[in-house]
LUMKOLTOR-915419 format. One record per residue (C-alpha): x, y, z; residue in one letter. Coordinates in steps of 0.1 Angstrom, whole numbers, plus 5000, padded with zeros to 4 digits. Layout:
BEGIN
    x    y    z res
    X    Y    Z   A
...
//
This chain:
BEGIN
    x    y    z res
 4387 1168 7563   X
 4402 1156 7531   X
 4433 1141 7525   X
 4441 1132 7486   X
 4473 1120 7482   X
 4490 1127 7447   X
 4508 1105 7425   X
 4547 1101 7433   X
 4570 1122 7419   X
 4608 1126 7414   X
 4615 1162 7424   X
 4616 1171 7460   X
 4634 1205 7458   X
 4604 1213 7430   X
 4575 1207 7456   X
 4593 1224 7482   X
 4598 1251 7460   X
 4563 1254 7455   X
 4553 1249 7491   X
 4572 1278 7506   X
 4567 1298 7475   X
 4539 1325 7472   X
 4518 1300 7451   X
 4499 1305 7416   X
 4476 1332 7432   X
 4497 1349 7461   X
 4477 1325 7486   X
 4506 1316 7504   X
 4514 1330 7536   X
 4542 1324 7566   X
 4550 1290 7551   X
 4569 1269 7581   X
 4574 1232 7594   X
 4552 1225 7617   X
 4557 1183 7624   X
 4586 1160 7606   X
 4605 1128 7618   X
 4633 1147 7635   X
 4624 1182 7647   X
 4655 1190 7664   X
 4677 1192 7633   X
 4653 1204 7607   X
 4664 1228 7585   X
 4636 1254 7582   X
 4638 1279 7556   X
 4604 1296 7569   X
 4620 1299 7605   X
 4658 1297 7600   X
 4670 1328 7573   X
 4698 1307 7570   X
 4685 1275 7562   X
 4676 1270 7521   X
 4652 1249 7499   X
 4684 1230 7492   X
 4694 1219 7523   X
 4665 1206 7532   X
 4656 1186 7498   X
 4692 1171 7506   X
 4681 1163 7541   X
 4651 1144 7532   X
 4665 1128 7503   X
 4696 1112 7519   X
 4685 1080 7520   X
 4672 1078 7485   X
 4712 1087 7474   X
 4723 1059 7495   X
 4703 1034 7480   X
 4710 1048 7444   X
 4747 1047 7450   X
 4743 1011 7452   X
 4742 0986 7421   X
 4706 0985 7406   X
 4677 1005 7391   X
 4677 1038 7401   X
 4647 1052 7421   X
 4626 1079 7404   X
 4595 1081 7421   X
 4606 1086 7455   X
 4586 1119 7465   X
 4554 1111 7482   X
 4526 1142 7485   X
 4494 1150 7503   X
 4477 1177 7512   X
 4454 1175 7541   X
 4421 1202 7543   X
 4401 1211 7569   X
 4363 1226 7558   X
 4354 1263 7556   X
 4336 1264 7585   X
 4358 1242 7607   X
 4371 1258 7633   X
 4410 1274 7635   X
 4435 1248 7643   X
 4467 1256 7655   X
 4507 1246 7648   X
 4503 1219 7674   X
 4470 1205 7665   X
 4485 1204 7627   X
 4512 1185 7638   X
 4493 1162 7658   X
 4471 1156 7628   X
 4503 1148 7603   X
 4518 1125 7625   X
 4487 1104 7625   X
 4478 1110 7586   X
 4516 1092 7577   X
 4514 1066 7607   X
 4480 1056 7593   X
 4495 1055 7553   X
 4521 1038 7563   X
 4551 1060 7560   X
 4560 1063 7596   X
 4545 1034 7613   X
 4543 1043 7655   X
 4575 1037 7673   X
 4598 1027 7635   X
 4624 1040 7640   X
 4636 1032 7607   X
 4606 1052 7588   X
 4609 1072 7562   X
 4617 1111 7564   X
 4589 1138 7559   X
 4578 1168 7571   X
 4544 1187 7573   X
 4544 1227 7555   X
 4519 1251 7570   X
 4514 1275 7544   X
 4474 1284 7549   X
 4447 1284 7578   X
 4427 1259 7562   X
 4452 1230 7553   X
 4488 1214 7556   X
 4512 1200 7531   X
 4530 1161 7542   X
 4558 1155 7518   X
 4577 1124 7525   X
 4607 1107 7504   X
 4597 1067 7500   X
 4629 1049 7514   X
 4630 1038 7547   X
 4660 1042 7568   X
 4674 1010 7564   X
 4669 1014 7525   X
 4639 0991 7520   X
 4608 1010 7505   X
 4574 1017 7529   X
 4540 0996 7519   X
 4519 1023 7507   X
 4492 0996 7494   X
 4461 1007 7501   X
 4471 1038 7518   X
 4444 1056 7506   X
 4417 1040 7520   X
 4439 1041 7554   X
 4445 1074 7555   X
 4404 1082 7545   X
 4394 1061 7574   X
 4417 1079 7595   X
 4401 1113 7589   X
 4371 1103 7600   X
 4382 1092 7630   X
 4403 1129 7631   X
 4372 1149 7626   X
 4355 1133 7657   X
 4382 1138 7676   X
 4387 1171 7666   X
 4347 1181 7666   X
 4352 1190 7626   X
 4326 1184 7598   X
 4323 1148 7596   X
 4323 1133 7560   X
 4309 1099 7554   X
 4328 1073 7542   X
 4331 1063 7504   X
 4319 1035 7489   X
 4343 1037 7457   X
 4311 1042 7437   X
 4316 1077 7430   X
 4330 1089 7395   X
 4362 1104 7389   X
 4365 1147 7400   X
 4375 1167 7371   X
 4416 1174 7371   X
 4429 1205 7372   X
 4442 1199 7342   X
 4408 1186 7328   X
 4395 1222 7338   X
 4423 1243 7323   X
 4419 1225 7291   X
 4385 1232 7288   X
 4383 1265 7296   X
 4413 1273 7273   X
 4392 1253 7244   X
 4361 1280 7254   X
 4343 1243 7268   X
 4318 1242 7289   X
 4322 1207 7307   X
 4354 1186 7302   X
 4356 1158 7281   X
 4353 1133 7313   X
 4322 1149 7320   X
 4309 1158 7284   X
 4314 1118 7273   X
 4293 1106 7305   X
 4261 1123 7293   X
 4267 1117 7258   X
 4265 1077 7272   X
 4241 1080 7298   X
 4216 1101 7270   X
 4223 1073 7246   X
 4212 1039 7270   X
 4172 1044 7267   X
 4177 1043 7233   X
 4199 1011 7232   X
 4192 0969 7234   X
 4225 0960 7235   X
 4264 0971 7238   X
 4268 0969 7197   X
 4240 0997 7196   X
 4250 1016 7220   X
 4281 1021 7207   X
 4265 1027 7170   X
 4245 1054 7185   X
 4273 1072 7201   X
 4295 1071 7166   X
 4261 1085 7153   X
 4258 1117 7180   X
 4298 1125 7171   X
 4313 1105 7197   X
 4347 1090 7187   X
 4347 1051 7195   X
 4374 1027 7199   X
 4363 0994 7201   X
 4383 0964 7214   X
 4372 0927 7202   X
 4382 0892 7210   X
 4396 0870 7187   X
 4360 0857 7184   X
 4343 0888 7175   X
 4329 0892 7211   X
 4333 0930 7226   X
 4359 0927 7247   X
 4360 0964 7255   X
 4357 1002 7246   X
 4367 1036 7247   X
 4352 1071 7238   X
 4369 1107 7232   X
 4355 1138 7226   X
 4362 1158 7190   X
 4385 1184 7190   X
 4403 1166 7225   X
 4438 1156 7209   X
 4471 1143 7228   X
 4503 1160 7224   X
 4506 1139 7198   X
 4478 1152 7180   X
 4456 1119 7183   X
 4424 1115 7198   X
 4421 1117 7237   X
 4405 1079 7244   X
 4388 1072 7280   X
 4378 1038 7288   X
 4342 1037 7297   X
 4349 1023 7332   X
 4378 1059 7338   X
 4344 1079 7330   X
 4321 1064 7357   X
 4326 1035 7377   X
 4289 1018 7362   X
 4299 1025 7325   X
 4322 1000 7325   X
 4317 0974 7292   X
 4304 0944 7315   X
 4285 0967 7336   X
 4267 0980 7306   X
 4261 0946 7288   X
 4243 0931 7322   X
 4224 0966 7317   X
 4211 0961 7286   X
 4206 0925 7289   X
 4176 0930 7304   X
 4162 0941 7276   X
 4165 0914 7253   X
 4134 0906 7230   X
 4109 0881 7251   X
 4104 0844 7233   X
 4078 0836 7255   X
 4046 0827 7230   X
 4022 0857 7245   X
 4008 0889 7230   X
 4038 0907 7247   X
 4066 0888 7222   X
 4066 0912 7194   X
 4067 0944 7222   X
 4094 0968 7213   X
 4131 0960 7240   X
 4148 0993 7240   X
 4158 1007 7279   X
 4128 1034 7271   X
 4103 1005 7275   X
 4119 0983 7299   X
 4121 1014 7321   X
 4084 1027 7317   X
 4075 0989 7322   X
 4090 0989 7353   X
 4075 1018 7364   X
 4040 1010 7354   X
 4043 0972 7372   X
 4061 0986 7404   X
 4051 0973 7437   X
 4060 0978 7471   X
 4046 0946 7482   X
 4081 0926 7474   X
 4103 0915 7496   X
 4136 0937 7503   X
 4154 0919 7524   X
 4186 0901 7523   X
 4205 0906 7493   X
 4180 0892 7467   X
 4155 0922 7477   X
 4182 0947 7479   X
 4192 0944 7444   X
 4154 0938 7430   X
 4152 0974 7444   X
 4185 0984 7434   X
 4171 0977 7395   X
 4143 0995 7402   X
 4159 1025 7412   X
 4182 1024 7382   X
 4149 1021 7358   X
 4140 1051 7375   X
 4167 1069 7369   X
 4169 1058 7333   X
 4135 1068 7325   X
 4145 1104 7339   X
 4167 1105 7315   X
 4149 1096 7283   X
 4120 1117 7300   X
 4147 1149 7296   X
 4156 1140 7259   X
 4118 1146 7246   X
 4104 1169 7270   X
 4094 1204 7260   X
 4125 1228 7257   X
 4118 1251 7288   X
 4113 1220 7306   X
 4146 1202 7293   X
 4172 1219 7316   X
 4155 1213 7350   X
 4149 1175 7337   X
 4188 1171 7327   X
 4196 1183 7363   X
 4175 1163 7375   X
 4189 1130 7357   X
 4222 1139 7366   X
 4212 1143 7404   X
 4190 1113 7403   X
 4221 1091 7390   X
 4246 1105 7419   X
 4220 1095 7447   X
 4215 1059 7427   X
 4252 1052 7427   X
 4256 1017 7452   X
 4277 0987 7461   X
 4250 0966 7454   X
 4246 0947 7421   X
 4214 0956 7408   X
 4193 0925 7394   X
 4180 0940 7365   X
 4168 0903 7352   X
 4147 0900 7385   X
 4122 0927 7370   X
 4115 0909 7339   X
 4080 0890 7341   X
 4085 0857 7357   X
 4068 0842 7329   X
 4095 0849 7302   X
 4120 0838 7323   X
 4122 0800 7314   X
 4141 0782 7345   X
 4172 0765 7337   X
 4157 0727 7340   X
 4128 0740 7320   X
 4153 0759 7295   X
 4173 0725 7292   X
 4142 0700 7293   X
 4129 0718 7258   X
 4162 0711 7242   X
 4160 0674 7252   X
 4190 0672 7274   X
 4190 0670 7312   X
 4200 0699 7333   X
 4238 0689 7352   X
 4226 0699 7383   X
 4201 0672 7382   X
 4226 0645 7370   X
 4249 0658 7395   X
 4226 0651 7420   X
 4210 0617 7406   X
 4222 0589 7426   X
 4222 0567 7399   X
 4252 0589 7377   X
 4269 0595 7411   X
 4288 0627 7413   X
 4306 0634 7386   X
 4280 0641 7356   X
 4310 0640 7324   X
 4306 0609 7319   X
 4268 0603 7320   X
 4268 0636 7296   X
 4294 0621 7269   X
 4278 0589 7266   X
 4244 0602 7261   X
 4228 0602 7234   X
 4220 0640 7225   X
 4207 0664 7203   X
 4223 0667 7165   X
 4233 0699 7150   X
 4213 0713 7120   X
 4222 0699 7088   X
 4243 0671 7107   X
 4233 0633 7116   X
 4247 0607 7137   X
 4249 0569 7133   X
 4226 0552 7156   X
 4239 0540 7191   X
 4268 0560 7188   X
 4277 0584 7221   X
 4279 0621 7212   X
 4318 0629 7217   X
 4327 0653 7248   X
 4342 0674 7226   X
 4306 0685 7211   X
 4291 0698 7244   X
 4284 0734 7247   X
 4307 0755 7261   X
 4298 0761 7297   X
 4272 0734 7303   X
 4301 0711 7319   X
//
């Protein structure tokens, strides 16, 4: 069972029109009430031949015109909508059972907390076997608006517990790792520009295609201005990449400007920070070994990983759990570049593949993608500091000698000069000259 619940409108005669209407494909049949806050005097236009669509929008709007008629901003987004669906092969559930279930959906969203008698009004419109409408206006009874925060989570968790109750096909819960569904909007607008995917979707494998072949944010983004991809790029004051967004050509606004999606609207790991500890990992090695001058890009981190893989490590606790979690996103990466340069009959199979292989991947937990680097070209932080002749300041934090406050030890030490830049002898270095984050 799935309960999505829409953004708020302004219009509750509209959705009511819709709702006992015969809908965009004559799917609409016997359309009735079948659970509100106060049965008894319900107008019902499916029941009552006198009752109208009217009557009833000015029944569950009444106190949204009290609390405009008062001195303030007037409310406009006051109309509250979800639909609840059972699956296909759930079993039929009648009026009662319906009603039952909308009563608990709006208790658990928090528009009709149990035993308020002060909620707000809504109602519950069978129009289908399968699935119910709630609509609900957003102003309590005593004028003060509901808290809705959250609600969606609420009312998901409720539906699980539903479908046990009820014996229905039982979902599992989200993890909020998932990427955005297509619109209907998305679709229409594809399939009126002859499209095959929508832009949402076309953009995330344009992205995903273009990370093997990538070290770093600045050329991933180079490389999707190369493939045709429009990109927006947002910058510090610095110069830093501070984030970016992506449209597809030919996807215009009303306006007639280009359609921009952040990378984080496409997929929840596409995100600018998400990407840049991505492609961190594959920063070119300084260790003095043969494997210095070896190329960086994702394509040879991945087959790295896969060529050094082990099962011998240990997965648990956190640590292990995203070691693996890395390891399973090289995977998935090297599926990817693996579809770009494979034979063309074997192409197709290979990009379903990739894009299967990065739904099952999709997980709350950070993956370390540093932890599969060699050990060796990892310098530790002390030993990282120690070549630069300065002491680490978790070390003079914990020195008993400098006590526990390291600032002052750090400013009047003598340290390292800039390039091209001297200092008199026996002078302290100023605290104003420390790196930025080494306090």
């Amino acid at each position: 069972m799935i309960a999505p619940i829409k953004g708020p409108g302004s219009n509750t005669r509209g959705l009511l029109a819709y709702l006992y209407g015969p809908g965009r494909h004559d799917e609409h049949r016997d359309p009735h009430i079948v659970a509100g806050f106060a049965m008894l005097a319900m107008p019902d236009p499916g029941r009552d031949e006198s009752a109208t669509l009217s009557q009833l929008a000015r029944y569950l709007d009444e106190p949204v015109r009290l609390r405009n008629s008062e001195p303030g901003k007037k409310l406009t987004d006051h109309v509250w909508h979800c639909p609840v669906r059972a699956a296909p092969e759930d079993r039929y559930l009648s009026d009662a059972e319906w009603g039952e279930i909308a009563e608990r959906i709006v208790r658990a969203a928090g528009i009709a907390p149990k035993d308020d008698d002060l909620a707000c009004r809504w109602i519950a419109v069978r129009h289908a076997d399968d699935h119910i409408h709630i609509l609900a206006t957003t102003v309590r009874e005593d004028g003060r608006r509901p808290k809705l925060h959250n609600s969606g989570q609420r009312v998901g968790a409720e539906c699980r517990e539903i479908e046990k109750d009820y014996g229905l096909r039982q979902l599992g819960t989200g993890d909020r790792t998932a990427e955005r569904c297509p619109t209907q909007a998305e679709m229409h607008k594809a399939k009126r520009l002859g499209w095959e995917q929508t832009s949402r979707e076309w953009l995330q494998d344009r992205i995903r295609a273009a990370i093997p072949h990538a070290s770093n944010a600045e050329e991933l983004l180079a490389y999707l201005q190369a493939d045709g991809v429009e990109v927006k790029i947002r910058r510090f004051p610095s110069g830093d990449l501070q984030g970016y967004s992506v449209a597809r050509p030919g996807d215009l606004k009303a306006n007639g400007q280009p359609n921009y999606i952040p990378g984080g609207k496409i997929a929840p790991d596409l995100s600018l920070p998400k990407l840049q500890a991505l492609l961190a990992a594959s920063t070119p090695e300084e260790h003095p070994t043969a494997r210095r001058n070896k190329p960086a890009t994702r394509w040879q981190h991945a087959t790295h990983v896969l060529d050094t893989f082990t099962t011998d490590h240990d997965t648990t606790g956190d640590s292990g759990d995203a070691r693996a979690q890395a390891h399973i996103t090289a995977l998935g990466e090297l599926i990817e570049a693996t579809a770009q340069t494979a034979p063309q009959d074997l192409r197709a199979e290979l990009r379903a593949a990739a894009k299967t292989f990065a739904r099952a991947q999709r997980s709350q937990i950070r993956a370390d993608h540093e932890a599969l680097r060699p050990a060796a070209s990892r310098p530790r932080p002390c030993e990282r500091w120690q070549r630069q002749g300065r002491q680490h300041p978790r070390r003079l934090r914990r020195s008993p000698r400098l006590g526990r406050d390291p600032l002052p030890a750090l400013a009047h030490r003598q340290g390292p000069c800039p390039a091209g830049r001297s200092r008199p002898p026996n002078r302290p270095a100023p605290p104003g000259r420390l790196r930025p984050g080494r306090r």
